[in-house]
C-alpha distance (Angstrom), angle and dihedral (degrees) to the residues before:
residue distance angle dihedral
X1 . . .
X2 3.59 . .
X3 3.78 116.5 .
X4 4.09 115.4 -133.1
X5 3.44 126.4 -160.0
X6 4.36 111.8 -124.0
X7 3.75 109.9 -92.2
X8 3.63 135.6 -136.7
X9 3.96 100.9 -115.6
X10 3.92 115.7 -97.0
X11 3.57 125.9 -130.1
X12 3.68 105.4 -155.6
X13 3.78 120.1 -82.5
X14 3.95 87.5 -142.7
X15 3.61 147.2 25.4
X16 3.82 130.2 -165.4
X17 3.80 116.3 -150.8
X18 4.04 117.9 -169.7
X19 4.35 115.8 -134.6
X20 3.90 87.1 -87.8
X21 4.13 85.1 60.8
X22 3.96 88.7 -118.9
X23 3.97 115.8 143.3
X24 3.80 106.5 -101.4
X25 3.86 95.1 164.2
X26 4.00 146.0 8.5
X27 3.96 116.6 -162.6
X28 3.22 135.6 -162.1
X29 3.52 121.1 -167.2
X30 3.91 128.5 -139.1
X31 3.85 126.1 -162.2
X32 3.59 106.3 -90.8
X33 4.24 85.7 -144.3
X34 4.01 118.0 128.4
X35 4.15 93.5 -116.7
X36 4.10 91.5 48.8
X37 4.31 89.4 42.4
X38 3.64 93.6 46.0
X39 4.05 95.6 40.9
X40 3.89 89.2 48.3
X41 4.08 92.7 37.0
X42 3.95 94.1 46.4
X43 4.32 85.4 46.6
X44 3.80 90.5 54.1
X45 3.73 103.9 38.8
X46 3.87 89.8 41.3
X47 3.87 108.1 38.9
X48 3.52 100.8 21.6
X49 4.17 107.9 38.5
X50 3.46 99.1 127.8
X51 3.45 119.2 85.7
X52 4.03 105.9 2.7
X53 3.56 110.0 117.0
X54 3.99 107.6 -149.0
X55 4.27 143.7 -172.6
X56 3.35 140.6 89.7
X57 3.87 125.1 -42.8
X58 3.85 111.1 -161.2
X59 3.82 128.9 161.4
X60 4.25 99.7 -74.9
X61 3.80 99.9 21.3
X62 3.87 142.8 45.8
X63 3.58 118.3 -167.9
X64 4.00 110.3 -159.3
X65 3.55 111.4 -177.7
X66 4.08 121.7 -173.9
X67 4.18 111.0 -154.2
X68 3.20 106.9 -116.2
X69 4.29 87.4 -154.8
X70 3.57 142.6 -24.2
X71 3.00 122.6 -51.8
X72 3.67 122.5 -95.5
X73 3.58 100.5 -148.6
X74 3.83 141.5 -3.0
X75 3.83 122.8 -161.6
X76 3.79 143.0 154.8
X77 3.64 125.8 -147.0
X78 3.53 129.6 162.8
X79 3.86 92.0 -6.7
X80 3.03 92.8 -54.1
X81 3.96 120.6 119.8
X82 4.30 111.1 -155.9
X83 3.36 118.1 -165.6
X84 4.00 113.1 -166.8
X85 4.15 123.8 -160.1
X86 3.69 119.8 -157.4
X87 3.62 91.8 -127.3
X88 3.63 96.1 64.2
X89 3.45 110.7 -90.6
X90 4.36 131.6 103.4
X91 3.65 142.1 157.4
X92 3.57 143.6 -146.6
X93 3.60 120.9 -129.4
X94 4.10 118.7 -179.5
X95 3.95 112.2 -136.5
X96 3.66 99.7 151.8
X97 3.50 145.7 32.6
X98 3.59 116.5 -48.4
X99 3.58 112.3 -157.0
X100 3.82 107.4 154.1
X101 3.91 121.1 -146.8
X102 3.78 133.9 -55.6
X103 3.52 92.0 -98.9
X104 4.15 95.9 42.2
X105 3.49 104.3 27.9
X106 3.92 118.6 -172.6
X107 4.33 104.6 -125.5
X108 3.82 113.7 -112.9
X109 3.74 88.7 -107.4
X110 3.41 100.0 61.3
X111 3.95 95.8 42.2
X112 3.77 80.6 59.5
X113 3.70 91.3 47.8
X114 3.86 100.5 45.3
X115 4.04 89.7 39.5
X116 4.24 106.8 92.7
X117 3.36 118.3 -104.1
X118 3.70 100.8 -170.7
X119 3.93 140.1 16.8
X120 3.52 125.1 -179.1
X121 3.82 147.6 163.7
X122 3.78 120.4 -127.4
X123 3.78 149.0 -156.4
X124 3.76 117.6 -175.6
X125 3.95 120.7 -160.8
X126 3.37 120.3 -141.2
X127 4.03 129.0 -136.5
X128 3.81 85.5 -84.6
X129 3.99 84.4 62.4
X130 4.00 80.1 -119.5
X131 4.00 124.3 117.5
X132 3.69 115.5 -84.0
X133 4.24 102.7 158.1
X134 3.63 132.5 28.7
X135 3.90 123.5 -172.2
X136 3.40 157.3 89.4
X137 3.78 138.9 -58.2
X138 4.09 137.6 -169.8
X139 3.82 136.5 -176.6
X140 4.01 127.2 -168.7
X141 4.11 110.9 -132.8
X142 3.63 88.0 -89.2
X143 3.91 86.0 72.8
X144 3.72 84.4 -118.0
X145 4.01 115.7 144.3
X146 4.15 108.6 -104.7
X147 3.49 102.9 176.7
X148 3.86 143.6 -6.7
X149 3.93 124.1 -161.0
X150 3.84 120.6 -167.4
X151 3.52 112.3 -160.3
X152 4.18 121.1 -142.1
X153 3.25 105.9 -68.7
X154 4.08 123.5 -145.1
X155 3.90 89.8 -153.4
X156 4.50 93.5 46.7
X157 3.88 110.8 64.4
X158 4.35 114.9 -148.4
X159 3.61 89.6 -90.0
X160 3.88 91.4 66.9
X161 4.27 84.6 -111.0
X162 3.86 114.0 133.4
X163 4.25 105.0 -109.0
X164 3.55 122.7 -117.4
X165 3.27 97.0 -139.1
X166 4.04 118.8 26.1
X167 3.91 119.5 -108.1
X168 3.78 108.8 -143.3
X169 3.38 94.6 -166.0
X170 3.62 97.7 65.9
X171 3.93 85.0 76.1
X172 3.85 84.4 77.1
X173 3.20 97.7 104.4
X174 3.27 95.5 35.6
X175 4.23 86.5 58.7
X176 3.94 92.0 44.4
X177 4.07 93.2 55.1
X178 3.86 91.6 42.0
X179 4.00 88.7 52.2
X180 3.31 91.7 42.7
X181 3.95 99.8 40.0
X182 3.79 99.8 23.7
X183 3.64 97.9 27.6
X184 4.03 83.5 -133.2
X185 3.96 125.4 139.6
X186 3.67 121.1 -129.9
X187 3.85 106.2 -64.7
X188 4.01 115.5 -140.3
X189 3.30 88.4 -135.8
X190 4.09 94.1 73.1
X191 3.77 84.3 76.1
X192 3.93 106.0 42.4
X193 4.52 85.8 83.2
X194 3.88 125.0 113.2
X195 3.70 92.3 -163.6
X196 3.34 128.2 -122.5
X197 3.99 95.3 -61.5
X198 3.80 104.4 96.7
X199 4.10 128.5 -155.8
């Protein structure tokens, strides 16, 4: 486990406001360096498996992914990170530099590419202008989306069906990573949402 020093907290370093000048979204960005990534990945995929939903989230498609364990193994090698499920599956992320061997070397160009270009932690307001997603985003240096993670959500039951009545507690992991990450206590706000069902 890797051992973190006690933050400061951290206001956001951005916030989104829609045409109507309502909060849609506070950020707050991450290093996009291999040791931060791989820290940050490895506490995710390790402490907190059940219940994110993970993959990409490009213009067209969303991939969200539940674990269906822990992973078996973690590892980095050549920039990239590998995370390994019991049942089978894995993925590849890139965090690093990519550089390939000394017989197939990977062209400066796409090291740049592959390498991230930005990390951050989110919280997205709903119509309401109260929380209704909490999670965290990456992009390679192409701008291109990596890798979305959606927190537990206290208005989205384990079946993927929206709740009927919100579960507060499924913004624990939400309130461990921010402490962690942010080095921010659980906000009051978290629990002021109606979801995304709307009377």
């Amino acid at each position: 486990m890797i051992v973190l020093e006690p933050l400061a907290p951290r206001a956001p370093t951005e916030t989104l406001r829609g045409g109507d000048g309502a909060l849609k979204r506070e950020i707050w960005s991450l290093p996009a360096e291999a040791p931060t990534l791989e820290a940050f990945l490895r506490d995710v995929f390790e402490t907190h498996w059940e219940g994110i939903r993970f993959g990409p989230l490009i213009e067209g498609a969303a991939y969200e992914w539940k674990c269906l364990s822990a992973p078996q193994s973690i590892g980095l090698l050549d920039g990239y990170l590998t995370v390994m499920f019991g049942h089978g599956g894995h993925f590849h992320l890139c965090i690093g530099e990519n550089r390939g061997s000394e017989r197939f070397p990977v062209a400066p160009e796409l090291t740049r590419k592959r390498k991230p270009s930005r990390a951050q932690l989110f919280r997205g307001y709903g119509r309401d202008g109260k929380p209704v997603t909490w999670g965290f985003e990456m992009w390679n240096g192409a701008g291109e989306p990596m890798i979305s993670i959606f927190f537990p959500n206290p208005f989205i039951e384990d079946d993927d069906s929206l709740a009927e009545t919100p579960d507060f507690s499924r913004l624990a992991v939400w309130r461990a990573v921010s402490k962690r990450w942010l080095g921010r206590e659980p906000e009051a706000i978290d629990e002021q949402g109606q979801g995304f069902r709307h009377g």
